[in-house]
N, C-alpha and C positions, 0 to 999 in steps of 0.2 A: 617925625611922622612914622609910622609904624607901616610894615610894609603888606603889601596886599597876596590874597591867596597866589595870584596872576603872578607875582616877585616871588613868594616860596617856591612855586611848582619849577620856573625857569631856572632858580638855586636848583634845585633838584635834580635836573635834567642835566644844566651843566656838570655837576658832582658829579652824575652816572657817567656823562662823557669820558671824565677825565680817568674817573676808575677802573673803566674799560681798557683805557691804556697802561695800565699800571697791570707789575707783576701780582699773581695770584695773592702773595706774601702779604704787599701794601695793600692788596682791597681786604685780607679780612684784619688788616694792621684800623685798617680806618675804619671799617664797617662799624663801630660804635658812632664815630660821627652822622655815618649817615642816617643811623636808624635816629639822631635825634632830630638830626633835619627833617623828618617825616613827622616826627610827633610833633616838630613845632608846626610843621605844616597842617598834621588833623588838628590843632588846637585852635589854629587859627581859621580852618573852615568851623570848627564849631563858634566859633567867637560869631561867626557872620551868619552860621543861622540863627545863632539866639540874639541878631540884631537884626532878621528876617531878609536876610540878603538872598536871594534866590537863583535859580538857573537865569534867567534873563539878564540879570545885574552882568553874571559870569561870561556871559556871550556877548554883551557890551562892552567888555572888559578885555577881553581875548579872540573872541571869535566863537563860532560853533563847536569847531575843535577843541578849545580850551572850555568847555562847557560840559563835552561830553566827555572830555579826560576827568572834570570835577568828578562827575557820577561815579567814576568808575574809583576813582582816589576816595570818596567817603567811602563806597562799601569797601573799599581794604583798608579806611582805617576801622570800623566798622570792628571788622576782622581781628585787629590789635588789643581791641578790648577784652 
């Protein structure tokens, strides 16, 4: 089963946690990973708009707050392009 935008963003969130904790050295030792864990994250919201998955699906899915986090994560991947 392939995982949902809702499982990449929580990836994400955790990774920032953890990175926070680590010296300067190890976050930009890792910073490649995590720039891919982002791109797999905008591939995978675009995957669900072009299967017309919308803000409503995402707030049933996570809440309001993980809806209005979506918005704000397309326009920075958006940004990436």
């Amino acid at each position: 089963m392939q995982p949902t935008l809702l499982d990449h963003m929580r990836a994400m969130k955790q990774s920032q946690e953890r990175l926070m904790k680590l010296s300067p050295e190890d976050q930009a030792r890792l910073q490649p990973q995590v720039r891919q864990a982002e791109l797999e994250a905008c591939e995978k919201l675009n995957q669900d708009r072009e299967k017309g998955i919308g803000m409503d699906d995402y707030q049933a899915q996570g809440g309001g707050q993980f809806a209005a986090f979506v918005m704000q994560f397309e326009q920075y991947c958006k940004s990436l392009r």
